[in-house]
N, C-alpha and C positions, 0 to 999 in steps of 0.2 A: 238791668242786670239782675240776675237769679239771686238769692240770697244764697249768701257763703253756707257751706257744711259744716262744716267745723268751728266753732265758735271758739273766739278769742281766749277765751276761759281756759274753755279745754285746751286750747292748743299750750298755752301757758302754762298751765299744769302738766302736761305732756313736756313741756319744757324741762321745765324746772325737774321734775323727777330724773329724767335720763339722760340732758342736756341735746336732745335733739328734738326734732319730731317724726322723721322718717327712720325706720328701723334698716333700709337695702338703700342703699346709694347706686348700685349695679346688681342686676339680676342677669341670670344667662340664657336666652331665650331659647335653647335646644334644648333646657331640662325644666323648661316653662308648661303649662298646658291653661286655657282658657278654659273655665266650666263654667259652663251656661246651664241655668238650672232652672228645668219647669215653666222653660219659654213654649206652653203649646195650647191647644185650644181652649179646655178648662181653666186658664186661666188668663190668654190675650183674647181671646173672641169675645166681642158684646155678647153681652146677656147671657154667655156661661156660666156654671154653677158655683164657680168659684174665681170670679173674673177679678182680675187688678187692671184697671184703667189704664194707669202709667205702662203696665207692660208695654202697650203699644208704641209708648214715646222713647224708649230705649232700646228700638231694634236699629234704628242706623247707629247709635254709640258701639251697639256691640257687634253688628259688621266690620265697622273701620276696627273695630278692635281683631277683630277674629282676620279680617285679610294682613294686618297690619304682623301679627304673630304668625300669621303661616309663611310672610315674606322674610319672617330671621328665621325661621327654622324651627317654629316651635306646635307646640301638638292644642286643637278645638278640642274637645267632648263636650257633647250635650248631651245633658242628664235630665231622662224624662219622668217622671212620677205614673206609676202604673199600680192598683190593685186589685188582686184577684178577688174573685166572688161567684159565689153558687145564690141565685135569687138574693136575697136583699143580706144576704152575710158574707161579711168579707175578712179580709185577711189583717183587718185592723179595725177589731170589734171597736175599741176605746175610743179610739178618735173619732167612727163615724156614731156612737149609740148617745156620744156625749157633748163635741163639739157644734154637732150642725142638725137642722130641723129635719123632723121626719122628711119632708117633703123637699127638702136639700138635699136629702143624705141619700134617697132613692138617685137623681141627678147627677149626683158627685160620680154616684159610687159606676151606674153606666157609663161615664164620662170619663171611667180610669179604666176603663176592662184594657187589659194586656192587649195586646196583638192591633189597637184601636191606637194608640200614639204613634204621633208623628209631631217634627219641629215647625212650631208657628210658620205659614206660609211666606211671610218676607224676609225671614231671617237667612241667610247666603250662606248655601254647605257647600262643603268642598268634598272631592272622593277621597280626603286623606283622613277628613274625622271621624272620628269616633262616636257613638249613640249608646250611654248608659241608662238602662232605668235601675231605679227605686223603688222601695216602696212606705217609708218613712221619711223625715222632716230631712234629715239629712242624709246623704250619700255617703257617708263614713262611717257610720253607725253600724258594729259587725248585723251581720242578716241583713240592711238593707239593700246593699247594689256591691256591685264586684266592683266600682270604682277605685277602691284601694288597691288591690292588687293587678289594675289595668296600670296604672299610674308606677309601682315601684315595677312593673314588667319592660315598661318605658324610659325609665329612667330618668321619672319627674320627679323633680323637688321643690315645685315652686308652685302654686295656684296662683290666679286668676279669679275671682270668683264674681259671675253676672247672672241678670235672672231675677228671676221672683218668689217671695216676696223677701224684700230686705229683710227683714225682721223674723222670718220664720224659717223658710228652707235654706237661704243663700246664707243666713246667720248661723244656723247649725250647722251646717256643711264646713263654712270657712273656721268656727269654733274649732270642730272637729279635728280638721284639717290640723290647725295649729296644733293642736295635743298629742298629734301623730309625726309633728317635726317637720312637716311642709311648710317651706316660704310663704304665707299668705297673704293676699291684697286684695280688697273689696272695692272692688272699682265704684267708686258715687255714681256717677253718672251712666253706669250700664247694670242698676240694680234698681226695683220698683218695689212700692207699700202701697198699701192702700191710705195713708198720708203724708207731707213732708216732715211733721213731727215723728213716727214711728220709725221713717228711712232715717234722719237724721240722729235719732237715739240709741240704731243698732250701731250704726257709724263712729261717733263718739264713742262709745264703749269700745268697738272693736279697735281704735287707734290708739286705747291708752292701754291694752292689754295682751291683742293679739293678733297685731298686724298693722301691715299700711292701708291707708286709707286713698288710693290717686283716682284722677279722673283716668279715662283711657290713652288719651293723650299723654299722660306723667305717665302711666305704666311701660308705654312703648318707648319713651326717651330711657326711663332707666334699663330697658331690655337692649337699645340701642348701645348704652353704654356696657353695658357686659356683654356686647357682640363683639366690640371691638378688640 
C-alpha cells in the first residue's frame, strides 16, 4: 500500500483549527472545470529538457478523471506552457538566464516555441475541451494565459487542478486560483514532482490553507453529490 499523503499531524492540525478536514462536502459539476497543466512533451517524454518521471504514472488518474467530469457535465482545459523567442532570447529572460544551465536553457527554450505544443500523446481529449497556454508558473497570474477569463466566460467556479509539477506550476496555479475565489482541489493522485517529499509538502500546505486535497476518485464522489 502507497504511503498515505497527508499525514496524521497535519490532518489533526487541520482538525483542530476548523473542526473539519474537508473544506466542500458537495461541488457542482457544470460549474466545475479539470485543469491539467503542463502534461506535454517537455515535460512527460524521456530524456526532455525538463522531464518529470511521474508525469507519465498519472495519465490514466487523470483520464478517469477528465471522462468521469465530462459525464456530469462539467468543462477539461489543458493548459499548455509555451514561450516565445527570437535565437536564444526569450520572453522570460529571469527564469531561463538564471534557473537552468546554458546548455538546458538552449533545449528548454526550443522545446516551448509556440505553435510546437501539443497534449502528451496518451492523455484522452475530447472535441469539448478547451487548450490554454501560458507562459509563466502559473495560468492565473495577469499576462500569463487567458485562462481566467476562459473560466468566468464559462461560468466556473470551481477547479480541479492535475499536471506537473506539484510543487511549481499545479501549485501556483491552484494558489492563484484560491485568491481569485475559485473552489480549489488538488487532486494527489493526478499531480507529479520530481519527488514524493516535494509532491507531498505542496499538498499539506495546500489543505491547511487553500483547498482540498482528494484523490480523483473523492473529487468525482463529491461532484456526484452536487449533481444530485
Amino acid at each position: 500500500m502507497s504511503e498515505p499523503i497527508l499525514r496524521p499531524h497535519i490532518i489533526d492540525r487541520v482538525v483542530a483549527r476548523r473542526g473539519r478536514l474537508r473544506w466542500f462536502d458537495a461541488l457542482d459539476p457544470r460549474t466545475t472545470a479539470l485543469v491539467v497543466i503542463d502534461m506535454q512533451d517537455t515535460f512527460c517524454a524521456p530524456g526532455s529538457p525538463a522531464e518529470v518521471a511521474g508525469s507519465r504514472d498519472i495519465v490514466e488518474p487523470i483520464n478517469a478523471c477528465a471522462r468521469g467530469l465530462r459525464a456530469l457535465g462539467g468543462q477539461v482545459i489543458w493548459v499548455l506552457h509555451a514561450n516565445s523567442h527570437v535565437g536564444l532570447r526569450s520572453d522570460w529572460e529571469l527564469f531561463f538566464n538564471h534557473v537552468v544551465s546554458e546548455e538546458v536553457r538552449a533545449r528548454t527554450i526550443e522545446s516551448l516555441t509556440p505553435g510546437r505544443q501539443k497534449t502528451w500523446g496518451e492523455l484522452e481529449q475530447d472535441s469539448r475541451d478547451l487548450t490554454v497556454f501560458k507562459n509563466r508558473y502559473s495560468a492565473l497570474i495577469s499576462g500569463s494565459s487567458g485562462l481566467e477569463r476562459t473560466l468566468r466566460s464559462l461560468g466556473v467556479d470551481t477547479l480541479l487542478i492535475a499536471g506537473t509539477k506539484t510543487n511549481v506550476c499545479c501549485e501556483s496555479t491552484a494558489r492563484d486560483a484560491m485568491m481569485l475565489d475559485f473552489k480549489t482541489v488538488m487532486l494527489s493522485d493526478c499531480c507529479a514532482a520530481l519527488s514524493f517529499e516535494e509532491h507531498r509538502a505542496t499538498l499539506e500546505t495546500f489543505v491547511q490553507q487553500f483547498g482540498d486535497v482528494l484523490t480523483a476518485r473523492e473529487a468525482l464522489d463529491v461532484l456526484g453529490a452536487g449533481a444530485r
